[in-house]
TORKOL-4160 file (C-alpha; in steps of 0.2 Angstrom, whole numbers, padded with zeros to 4 digits, m for minus):
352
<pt num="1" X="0579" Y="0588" Z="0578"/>
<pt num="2" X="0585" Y="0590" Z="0558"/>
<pt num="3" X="0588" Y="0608" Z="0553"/>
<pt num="4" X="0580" Y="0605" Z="0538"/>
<pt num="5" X="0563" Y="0599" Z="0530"/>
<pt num="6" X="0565" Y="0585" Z="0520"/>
<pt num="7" X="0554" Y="0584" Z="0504"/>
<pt num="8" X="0539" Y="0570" Z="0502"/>
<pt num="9" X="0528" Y="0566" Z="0488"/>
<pt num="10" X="0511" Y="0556" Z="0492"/>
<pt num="11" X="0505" Y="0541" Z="0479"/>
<pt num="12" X="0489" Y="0539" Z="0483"/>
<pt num="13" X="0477" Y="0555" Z="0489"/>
<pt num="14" X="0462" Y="0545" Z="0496"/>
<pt num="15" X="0459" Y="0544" Z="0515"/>
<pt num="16" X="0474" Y="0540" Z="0521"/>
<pt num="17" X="0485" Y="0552" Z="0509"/>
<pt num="18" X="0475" Y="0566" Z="0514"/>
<pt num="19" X="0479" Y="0562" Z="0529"/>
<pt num="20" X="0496" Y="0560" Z="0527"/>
<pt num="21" X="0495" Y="0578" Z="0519"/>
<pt num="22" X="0486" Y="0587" Z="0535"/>
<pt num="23" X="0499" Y="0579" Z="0546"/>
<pt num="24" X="0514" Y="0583" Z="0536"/>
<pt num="25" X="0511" Y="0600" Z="0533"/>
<pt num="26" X="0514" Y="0603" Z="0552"/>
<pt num="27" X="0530" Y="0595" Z="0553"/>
<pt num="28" X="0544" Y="0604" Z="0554"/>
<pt num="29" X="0555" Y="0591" Z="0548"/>
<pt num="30" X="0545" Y="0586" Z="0530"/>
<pt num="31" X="0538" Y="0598" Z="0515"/>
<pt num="32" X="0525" Y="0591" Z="0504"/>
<pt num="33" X="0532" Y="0592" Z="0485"/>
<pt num="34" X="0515" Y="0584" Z="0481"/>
<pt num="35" X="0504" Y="0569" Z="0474"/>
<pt num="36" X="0499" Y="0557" Z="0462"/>
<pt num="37" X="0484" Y="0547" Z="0460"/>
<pt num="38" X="0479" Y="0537" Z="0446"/>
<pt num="39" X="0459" Y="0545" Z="0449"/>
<pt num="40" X="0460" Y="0563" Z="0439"/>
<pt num="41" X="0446" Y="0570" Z="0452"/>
<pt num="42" X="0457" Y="0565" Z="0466"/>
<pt num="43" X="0472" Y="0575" Z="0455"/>
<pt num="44" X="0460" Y="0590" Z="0453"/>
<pt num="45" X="0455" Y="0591" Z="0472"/>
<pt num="46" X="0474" Y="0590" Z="0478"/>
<pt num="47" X="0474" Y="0606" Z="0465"/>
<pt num="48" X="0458" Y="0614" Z="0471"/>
<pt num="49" X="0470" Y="0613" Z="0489"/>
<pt num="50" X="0484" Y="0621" Z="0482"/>
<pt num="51" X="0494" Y="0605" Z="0482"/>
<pt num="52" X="0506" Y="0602" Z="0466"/>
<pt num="53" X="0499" Y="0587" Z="0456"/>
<pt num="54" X="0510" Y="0578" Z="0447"/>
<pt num="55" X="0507" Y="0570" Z="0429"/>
<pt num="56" X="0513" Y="0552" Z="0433"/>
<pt num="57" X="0523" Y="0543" Z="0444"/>
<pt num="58" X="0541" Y="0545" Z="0433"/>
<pt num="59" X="0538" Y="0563" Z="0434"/>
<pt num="60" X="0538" Y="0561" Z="0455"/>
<pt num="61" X="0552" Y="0548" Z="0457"/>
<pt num="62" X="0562" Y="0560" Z="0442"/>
<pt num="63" X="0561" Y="0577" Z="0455"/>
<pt num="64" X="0574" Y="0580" Z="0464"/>
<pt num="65" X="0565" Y="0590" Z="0477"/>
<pt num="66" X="0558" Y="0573" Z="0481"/>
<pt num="67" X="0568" Y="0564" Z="0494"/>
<pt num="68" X="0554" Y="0554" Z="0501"/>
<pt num="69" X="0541" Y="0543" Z="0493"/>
<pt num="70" X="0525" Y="0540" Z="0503"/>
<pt num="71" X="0515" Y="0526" Z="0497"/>
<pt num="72" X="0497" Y="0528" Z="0503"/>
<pt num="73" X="0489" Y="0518" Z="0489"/>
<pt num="74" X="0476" Y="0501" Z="0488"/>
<pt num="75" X="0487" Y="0486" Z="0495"/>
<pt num="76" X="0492" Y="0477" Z="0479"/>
<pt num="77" X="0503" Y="0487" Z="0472"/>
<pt num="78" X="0515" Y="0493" Z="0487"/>
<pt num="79" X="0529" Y="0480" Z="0482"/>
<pt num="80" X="0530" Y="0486" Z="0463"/>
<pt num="81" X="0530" Y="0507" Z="0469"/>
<pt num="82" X="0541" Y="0504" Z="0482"/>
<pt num="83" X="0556" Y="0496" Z="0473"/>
<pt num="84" X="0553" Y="0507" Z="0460"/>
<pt num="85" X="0555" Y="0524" Z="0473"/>
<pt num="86" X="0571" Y="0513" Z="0480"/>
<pt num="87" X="0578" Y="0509" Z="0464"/>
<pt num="88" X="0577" Y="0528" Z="0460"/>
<pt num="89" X="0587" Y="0534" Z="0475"/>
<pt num="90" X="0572" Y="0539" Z="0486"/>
<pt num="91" X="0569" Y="0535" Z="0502"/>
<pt num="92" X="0550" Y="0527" Z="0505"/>
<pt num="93" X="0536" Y="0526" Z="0516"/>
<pt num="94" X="0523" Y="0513" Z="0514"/>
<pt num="95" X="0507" Y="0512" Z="0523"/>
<pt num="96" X="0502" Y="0497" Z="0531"/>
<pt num="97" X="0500" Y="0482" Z="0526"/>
<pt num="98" X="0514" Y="0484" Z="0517"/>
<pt num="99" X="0512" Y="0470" Z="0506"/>
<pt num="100" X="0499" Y="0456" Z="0501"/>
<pt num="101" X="0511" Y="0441" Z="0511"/>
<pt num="102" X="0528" Y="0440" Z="0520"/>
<pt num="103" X="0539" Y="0434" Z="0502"/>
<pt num="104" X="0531" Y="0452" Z="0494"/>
<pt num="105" X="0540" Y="0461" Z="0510"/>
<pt num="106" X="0556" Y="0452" Z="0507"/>
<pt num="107" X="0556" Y="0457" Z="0491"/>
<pt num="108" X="0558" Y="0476" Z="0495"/>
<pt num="109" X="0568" Y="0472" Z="0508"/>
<pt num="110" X="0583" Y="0464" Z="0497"/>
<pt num="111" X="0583" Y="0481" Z="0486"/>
<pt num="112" X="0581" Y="0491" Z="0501"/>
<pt num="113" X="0598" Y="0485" Z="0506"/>
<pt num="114" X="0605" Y="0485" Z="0489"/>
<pt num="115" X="0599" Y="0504" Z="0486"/>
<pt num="116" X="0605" Y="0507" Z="0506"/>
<pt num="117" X="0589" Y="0518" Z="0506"/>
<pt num="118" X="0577" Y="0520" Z="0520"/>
<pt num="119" X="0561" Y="0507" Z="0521"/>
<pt num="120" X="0549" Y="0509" Z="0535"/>
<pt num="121" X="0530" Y="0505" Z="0538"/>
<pt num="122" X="0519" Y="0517" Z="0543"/>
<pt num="123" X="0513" Y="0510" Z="0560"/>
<pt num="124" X="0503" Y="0524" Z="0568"/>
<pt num="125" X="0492" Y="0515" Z="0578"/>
<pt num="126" X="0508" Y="0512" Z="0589"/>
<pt num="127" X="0505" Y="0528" Z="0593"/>
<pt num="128" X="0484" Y="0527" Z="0601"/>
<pt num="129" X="0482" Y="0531" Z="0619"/>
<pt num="130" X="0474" Y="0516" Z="0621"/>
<pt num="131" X="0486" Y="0505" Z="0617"/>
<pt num="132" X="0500" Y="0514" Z="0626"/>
<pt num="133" X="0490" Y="0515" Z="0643"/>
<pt num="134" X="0486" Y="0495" Z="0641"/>
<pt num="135" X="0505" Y="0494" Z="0637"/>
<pt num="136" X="0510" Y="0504" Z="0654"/>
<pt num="137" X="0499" Y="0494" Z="0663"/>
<pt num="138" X="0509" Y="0478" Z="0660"/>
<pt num="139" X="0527" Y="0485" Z="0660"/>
<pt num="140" X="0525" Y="0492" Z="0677"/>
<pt num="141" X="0515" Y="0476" Z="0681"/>
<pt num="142" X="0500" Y="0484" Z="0689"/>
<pt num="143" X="0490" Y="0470" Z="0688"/>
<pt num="144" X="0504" Y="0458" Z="0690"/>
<pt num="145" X="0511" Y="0445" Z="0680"/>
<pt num="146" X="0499" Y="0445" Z="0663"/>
<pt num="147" X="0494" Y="0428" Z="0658"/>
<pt num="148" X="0480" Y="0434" Z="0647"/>
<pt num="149" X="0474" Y="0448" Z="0636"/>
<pt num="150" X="0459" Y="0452" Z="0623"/>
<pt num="151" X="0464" Y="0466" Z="0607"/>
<pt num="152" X="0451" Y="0469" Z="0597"/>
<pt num="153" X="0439" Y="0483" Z="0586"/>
<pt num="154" X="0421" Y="0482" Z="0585"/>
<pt num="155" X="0410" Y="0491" Z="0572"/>
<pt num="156" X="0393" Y="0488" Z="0563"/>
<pt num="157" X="0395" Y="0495" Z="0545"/>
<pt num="158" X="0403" Y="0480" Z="0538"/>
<pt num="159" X="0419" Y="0485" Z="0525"/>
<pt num="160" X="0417" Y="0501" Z="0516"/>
<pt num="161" X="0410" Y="0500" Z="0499"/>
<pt num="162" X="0429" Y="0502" Z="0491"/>
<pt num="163" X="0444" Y="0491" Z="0486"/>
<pt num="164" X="0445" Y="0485" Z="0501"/>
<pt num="165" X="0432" Y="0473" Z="0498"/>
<pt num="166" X="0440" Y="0465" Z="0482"/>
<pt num="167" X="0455" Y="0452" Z="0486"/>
<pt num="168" X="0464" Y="0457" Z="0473"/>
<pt num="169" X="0467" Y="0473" Z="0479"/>
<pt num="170" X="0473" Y="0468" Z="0497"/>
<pt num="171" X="0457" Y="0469" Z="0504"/>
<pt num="172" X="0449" Y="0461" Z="0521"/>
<pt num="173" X="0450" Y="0464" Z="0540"/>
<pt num="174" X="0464" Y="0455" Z="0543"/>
<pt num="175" X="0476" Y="0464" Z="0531"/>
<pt num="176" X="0466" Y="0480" Z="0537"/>
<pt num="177" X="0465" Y="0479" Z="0556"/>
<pt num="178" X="0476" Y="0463" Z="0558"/>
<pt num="179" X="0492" Y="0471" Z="0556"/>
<pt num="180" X="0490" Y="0483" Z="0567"/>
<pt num="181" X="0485" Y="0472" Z="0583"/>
<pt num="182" X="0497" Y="0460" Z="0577"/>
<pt num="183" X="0510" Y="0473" Z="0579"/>
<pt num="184" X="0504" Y="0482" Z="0594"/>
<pt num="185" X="0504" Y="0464" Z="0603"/>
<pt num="186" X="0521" Y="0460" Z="0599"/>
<pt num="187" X="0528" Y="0473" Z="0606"/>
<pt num="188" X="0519" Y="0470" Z="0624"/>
<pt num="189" X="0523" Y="0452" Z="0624"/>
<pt num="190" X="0541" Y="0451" Z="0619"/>
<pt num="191" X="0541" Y="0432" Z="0618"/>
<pt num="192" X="0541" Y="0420" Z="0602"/>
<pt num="193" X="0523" Y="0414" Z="0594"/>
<pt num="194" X="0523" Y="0396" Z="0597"/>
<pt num="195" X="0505" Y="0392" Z="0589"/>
<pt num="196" X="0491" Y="0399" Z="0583"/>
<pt num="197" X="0473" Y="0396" Z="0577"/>
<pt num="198" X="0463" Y="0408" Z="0565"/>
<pt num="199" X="0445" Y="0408" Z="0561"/>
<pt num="200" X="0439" Y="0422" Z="0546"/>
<pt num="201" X="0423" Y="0425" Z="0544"/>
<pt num="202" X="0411" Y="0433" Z="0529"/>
<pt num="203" X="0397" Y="0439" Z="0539"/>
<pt num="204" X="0392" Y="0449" Z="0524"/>
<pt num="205" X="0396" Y="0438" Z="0511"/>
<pt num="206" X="0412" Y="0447" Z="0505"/>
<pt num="207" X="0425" Y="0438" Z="0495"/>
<pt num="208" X="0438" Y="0444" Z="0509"/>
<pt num="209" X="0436" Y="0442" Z="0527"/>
<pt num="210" X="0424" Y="0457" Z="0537"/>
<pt num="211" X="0431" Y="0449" Z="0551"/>
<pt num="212" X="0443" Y="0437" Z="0561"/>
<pt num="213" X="0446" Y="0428" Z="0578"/>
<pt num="214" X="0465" Y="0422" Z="0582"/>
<pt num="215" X="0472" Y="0416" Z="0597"/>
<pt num="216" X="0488" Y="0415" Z="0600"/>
<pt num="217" X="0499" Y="0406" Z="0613"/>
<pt num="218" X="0517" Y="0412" Z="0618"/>
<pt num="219" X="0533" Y="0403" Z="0623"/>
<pt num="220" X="0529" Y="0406" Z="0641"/>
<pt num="221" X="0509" Y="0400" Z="0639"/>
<pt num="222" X="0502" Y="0417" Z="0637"/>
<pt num="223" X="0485" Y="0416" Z="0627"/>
<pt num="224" X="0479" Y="0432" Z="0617"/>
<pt num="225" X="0466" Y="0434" Z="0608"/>
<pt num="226" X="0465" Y="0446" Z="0594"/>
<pt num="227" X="0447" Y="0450" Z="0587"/>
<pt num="228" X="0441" Y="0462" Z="0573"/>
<pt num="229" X="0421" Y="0463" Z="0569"/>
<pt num="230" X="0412" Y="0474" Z="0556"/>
<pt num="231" X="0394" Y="0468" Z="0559"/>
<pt num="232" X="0393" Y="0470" Z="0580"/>
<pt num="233" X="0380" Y="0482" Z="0585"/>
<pt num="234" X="0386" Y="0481" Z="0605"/>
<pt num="235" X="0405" Y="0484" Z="0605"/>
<pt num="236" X="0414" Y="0473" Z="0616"/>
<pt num="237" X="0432" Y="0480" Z="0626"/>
<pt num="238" X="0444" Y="0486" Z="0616"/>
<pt num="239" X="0457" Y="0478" Z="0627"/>
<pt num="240" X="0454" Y="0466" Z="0643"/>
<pt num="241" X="0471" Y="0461" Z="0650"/>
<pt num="242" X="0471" Y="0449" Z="0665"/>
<pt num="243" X="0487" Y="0445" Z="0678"/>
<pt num="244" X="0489" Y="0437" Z="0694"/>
<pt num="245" X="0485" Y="0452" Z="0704"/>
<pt num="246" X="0470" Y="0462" Z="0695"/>
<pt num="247" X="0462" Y="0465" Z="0678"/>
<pt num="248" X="0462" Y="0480" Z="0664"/>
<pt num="249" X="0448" Y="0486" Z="0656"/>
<pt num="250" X="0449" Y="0499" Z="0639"/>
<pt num="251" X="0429" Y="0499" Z="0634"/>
<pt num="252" X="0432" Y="0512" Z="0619"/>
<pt num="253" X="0440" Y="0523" Z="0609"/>
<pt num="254" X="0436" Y="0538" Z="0624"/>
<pt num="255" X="0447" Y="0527" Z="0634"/>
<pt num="256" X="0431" Y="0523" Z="0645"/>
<pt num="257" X="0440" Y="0508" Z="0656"/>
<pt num="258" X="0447" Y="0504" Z="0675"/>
<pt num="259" X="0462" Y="0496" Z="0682"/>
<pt num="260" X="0456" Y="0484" Z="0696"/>
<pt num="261" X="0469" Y="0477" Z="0708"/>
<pt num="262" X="0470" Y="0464" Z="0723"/>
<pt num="263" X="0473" Y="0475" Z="0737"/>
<pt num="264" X="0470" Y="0460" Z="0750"/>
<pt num="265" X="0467" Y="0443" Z="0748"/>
<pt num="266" X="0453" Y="0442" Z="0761"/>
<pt num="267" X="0444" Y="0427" Z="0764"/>
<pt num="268" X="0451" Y="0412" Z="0760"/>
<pt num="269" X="0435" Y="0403" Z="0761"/>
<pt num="270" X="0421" Y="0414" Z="0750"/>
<pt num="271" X="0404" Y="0412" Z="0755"/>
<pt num="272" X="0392" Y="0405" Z="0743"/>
<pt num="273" X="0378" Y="0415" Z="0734"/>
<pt num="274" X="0364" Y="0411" Z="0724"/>
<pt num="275" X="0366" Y="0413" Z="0705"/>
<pt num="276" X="0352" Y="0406" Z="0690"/>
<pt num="277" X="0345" Y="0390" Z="0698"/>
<pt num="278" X="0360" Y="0385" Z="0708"/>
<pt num="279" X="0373" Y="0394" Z="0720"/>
<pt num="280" X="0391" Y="0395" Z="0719"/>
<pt num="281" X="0407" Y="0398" Z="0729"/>
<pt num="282" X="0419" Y="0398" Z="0716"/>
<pt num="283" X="0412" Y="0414" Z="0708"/>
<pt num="284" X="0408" Y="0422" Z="0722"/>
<pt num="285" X="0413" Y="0441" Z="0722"/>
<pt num="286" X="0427" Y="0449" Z="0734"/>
<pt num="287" X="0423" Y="0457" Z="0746"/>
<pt num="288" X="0422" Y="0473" Z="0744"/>
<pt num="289" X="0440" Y="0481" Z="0753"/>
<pt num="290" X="0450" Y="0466" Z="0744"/>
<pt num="291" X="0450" Y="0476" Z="0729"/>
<pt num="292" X="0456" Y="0494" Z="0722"/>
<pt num="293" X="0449" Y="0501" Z="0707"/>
<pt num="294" X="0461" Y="0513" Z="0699"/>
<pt num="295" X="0459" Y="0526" Z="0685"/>
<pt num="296" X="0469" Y="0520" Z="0666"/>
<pt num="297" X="0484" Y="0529" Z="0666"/>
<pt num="298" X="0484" Y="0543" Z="0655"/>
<pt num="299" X="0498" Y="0544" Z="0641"/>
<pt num="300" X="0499" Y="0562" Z="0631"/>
<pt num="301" X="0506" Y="0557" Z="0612"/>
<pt num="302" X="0508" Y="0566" Z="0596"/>
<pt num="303" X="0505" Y="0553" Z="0579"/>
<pt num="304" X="0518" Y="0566" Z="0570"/>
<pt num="305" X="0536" Y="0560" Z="0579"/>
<pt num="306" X="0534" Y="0543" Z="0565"/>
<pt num="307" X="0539" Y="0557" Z="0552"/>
<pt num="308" X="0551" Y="0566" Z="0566"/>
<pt num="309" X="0558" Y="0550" Z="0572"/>
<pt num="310" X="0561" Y="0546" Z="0549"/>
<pt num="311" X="0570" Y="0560" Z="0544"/>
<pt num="312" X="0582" Y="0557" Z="0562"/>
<pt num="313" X="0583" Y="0539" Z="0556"/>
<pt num="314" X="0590" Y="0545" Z="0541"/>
<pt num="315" X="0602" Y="0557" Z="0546"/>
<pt num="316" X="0609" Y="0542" Z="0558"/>
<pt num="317" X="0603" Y="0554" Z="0574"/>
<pt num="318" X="0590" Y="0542" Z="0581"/>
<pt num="319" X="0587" Y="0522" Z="0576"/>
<pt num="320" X="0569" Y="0519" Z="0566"/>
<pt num="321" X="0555" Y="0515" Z="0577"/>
<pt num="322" X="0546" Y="0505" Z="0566"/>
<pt num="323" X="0556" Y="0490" Z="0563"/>
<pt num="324" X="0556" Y="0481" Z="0545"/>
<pt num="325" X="0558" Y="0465" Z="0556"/>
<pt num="326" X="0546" Y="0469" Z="0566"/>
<pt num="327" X="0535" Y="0470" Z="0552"/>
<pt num="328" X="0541" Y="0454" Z="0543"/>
<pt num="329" X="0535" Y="0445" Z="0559"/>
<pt num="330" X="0519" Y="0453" Z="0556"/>
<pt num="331" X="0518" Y="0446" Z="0540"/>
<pt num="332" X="0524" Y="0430" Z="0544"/>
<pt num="333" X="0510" Y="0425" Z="0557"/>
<pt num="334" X="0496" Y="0433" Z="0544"/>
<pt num="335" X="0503" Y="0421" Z="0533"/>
<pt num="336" X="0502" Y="0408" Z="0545"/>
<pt num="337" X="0485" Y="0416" Z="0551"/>
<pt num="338" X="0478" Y="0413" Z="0534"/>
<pt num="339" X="0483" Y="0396" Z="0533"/>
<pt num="340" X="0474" Y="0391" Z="0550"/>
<pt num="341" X="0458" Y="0398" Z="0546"/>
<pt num="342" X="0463" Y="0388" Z="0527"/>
<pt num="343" X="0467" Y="0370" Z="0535"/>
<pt num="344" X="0451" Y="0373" Z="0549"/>
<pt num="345" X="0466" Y="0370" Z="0563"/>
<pt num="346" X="0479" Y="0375" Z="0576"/>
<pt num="347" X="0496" Y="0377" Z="0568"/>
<pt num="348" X="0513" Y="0380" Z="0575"/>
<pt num="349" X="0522" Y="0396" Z="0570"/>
<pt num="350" X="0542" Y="0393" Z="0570"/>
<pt num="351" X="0550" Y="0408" Z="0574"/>
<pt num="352" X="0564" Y="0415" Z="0561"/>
């Protein structure tokens, strides 16, 4: 653990700054030294909070107090604030996405390297319970080898009423939501993307998309679906993973869901039932002792060691977490994503 608190300004004091601010004030291992917003009222509420505003963004990357930049702002304008912070000595922080396309990340990457300063994403959605548990579930291979698996969010208010309904600003669910099931699925399926096919939709009409459907297939034939809605008023799971020897449900974000597992392969030859205006065998149901239904493993995990796990990063105490490569290959199969749903087909994605 550092023995000092490294200091952080915020750009950007909406939702996610605010938030940022809350969480960082208790770390150990950060200070805030306060924000910047372009919107005065936002200035005058982070003062109303005690928090130091200050006048412009030269005036932040110009403080020395300021070791850290935390970029917290609409989408479209992470590259330009984050090579500026590098190429004035600071380390940065930049909320996801991190930029509009994989060519803008590569771009802060080059001066990142130049500068030999710290550049990481803010991933925190790496960090949900939900995900982890799903993730314990196929490293200790509780429900066997997986050969399929659903990620997806659900809700019914369509895209809030802000920039992130504009295109020129970054907006649209797969920029929003994408990256992070993008990200959470790579790390669970450690295999190369051999093809994909997108499909964006505007429900409501929106310039950008208020929701996606992408499938994915892996080197080995895995399939994944990852789905994000914004106009479903009956949620479907948040995660369905299915192996060769049971199935994993996550209904919600109260981590409502079961782990069901063969426990015997009874009957080799099911016996028929009646179902709609036929029967079937096929579908039948096992009986009832050939299966085990299992509570979700439960995973205790605090959002607040991304910041921890920075500042040890940049001591050289403890490697980064979040991965720029990582998030390149995000980028990369948005990008290919986004040119799917363009062409209306499957494309192959070559792995760099």
């Amino acid at each position: 653990m550092s023995k000092r608190s490294y200091g952080i300004a915020i750009i950007g004091y909406g939702g996610m700054g605010g938030q940022h601010a809350r969480l960082i004030g208790t770390t150990e291992v950060m200070r805030l030294t306060g924000v910047w917003d372009i919107d005065p009222a936002r200035l005058q509420a982070a003062t109303e909070a005690s928090i130091h505003a200050y006048a412009d963004y030269a005036s932040v990357l110009h403080d020395p107090d300021v070791e850290i930049v935390l970029i917290a702002t609409p989408n479209h304008v992470h590259k330009e604030l984050s090579i500026q912070a590098l190429q004035a000595g600071k380390h940065v922080i930049c909320e996801k996405p991190v930029t509009l396309n994989s060519q803008e990340l590569e771009e802060i990457l080059k001066v990142a390297e130049q500068t030999g300063k710290l550049f990481v994403v803010h991933q925190n959605r790496r960090w949900d319970e939900d995900y982890l548990s799903v993730k314990r579930i196929v490293d200790e291979r509780r429900i066997g080898d997986l050969f399929y698996i659903e990620t997806r969010v659900h809700g019914s208010r369509g895209i809030p009423g802000d920039w992130r309904k504009q295109k020129e600003f970054g907006g649209g669910m797969m920029l929003d939501w994408g990256v992070h099931l993008l990200d959470r699925l790579l790390l669970m399926i450690p295999e190369k993307v051999t093809r994909l096919y997108c499909q964006l939709f505007h429900v409501t009409g929106s310039e950008v998309d208020d929701g996606f459907k992408l499938l994915l297939t892996f080197e080995s034939g895995k399939t994944a679906l990852v789905e994000v809605g914004t106009t479903h008023f009956i949620a479907l799971p948040k995660w369905y993973a299915a192996g060769t020897q049971g199935t994993a449900v996550i209904e919600d974000w109260e981590m409502n869901g079961r782990v069901v597992r063969l426990a015997d392969q009874g009957s080799q030859d099911a016996q028929p039932i009646v179902a709609g205006a036929g029967f079937t065998k096929t579908m039948a149901p096992r009986e009832d002792n050939s299966v085990t239904v299992e509570p979700l493993p439960r995973i205790q995990t605090d959002v607040r060691d991304f910041y921890r796990n920075v500042v040890e990063a940049i001591e050289g105490k403890a490697e980064i977490v979040v991965k720029n490569e990582q998030v390149l290959r995000v980028m990369r199969l948005i990008d290919a994503a986004m040119l799917s749903d363009r062409l209306r087909q499957v494309v192959p994605f070559e792995e760099i």
